[in-house]
C-alpha positions as CSV (number, residue, x, y, z in Angstrom):
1,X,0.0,0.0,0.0
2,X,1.3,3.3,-0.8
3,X,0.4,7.0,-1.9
4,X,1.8,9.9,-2.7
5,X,1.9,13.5,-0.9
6,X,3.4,16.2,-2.3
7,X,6.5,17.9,-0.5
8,X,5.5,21.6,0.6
9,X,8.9,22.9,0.5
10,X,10.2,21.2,-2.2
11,X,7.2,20.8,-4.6
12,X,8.1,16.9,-5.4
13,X,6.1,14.4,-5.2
14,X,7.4,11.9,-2.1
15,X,5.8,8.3,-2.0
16,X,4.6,7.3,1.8
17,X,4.6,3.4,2.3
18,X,1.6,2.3,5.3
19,X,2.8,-0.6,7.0
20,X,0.8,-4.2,6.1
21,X,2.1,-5.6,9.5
22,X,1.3,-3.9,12.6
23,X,2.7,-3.9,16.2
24,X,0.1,-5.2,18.7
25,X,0.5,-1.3,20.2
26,X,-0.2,-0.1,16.9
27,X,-3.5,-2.2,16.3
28,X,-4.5,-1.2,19.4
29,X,-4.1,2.7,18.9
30,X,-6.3,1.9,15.9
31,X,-8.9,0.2,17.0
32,X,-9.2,1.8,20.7
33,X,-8.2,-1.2,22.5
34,X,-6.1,-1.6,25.1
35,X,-2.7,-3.0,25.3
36,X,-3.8,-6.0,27.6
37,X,-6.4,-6.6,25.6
38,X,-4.8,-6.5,22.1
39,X,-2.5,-9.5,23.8
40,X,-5.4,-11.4,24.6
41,X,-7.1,-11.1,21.4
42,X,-3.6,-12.2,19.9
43,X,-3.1,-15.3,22.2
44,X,-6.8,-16.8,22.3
45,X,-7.2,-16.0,17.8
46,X,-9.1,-13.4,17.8
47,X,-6.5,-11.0,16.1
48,X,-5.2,-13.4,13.6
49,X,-0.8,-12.6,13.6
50,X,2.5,-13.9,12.8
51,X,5.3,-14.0,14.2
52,X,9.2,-12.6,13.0
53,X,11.5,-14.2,15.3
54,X,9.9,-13.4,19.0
55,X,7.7,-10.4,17.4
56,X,4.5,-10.5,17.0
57,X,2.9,-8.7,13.8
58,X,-1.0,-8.4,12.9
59,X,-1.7,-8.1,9.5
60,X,-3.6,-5.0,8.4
61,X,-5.7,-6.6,6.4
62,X,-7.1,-8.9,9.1
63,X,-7.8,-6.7,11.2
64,X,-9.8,-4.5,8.3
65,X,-11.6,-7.8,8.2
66,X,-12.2,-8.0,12.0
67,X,-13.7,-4.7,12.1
68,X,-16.0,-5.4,9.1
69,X,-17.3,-8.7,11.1
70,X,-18.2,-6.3,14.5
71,X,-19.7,-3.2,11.9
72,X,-22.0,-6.2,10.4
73,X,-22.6,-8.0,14.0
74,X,-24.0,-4.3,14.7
75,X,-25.7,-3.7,11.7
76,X,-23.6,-1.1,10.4
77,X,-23.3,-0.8,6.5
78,X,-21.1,1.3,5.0
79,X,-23.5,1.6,1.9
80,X,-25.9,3.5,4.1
81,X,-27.1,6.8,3.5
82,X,-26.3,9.7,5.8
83,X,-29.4,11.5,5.4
């Protein structure tokens, strides 16, 4: 995954790459869960992850796809109107 931004001061074009393999503590920021908790969703499978040497990664996409399963458990669409 990547885009582009523009550099202000230079006016060239810089290409930012977003990581496909997050820390636990990163997951966590983004979903608002707690450290403890992001562990426990790692150890009992609910965060599906691999593991470089002793560190533990959770793939982006995964977790995209766990927050799609708890929008649909609640009924949330994102095809819905706003109006």
């Amino acid at each position: 995954m990547e885009m582009s931004i523009r550099d202000g001061e230079r006016g060239m074009d810089k290409t930012v790459f977003s990581p496909r393999l997050l820390r636990v503590n990163e997951a966590c920021k983004i979903t608002g869960v707690c450290r403890s908790r992001g562990y426990e969703f790692v150890n009992d499978g609910t965060w599906k992850a691999v593991r470089i040497g002793k560190s533990v990664r959770i793939p982006l996409r995964g977790l995209e796809i766990w927050i799609a399963s708890l929008e649909e458990e609640a009924g949330i669409s994102d095809c819905e109107d706003a109006a």
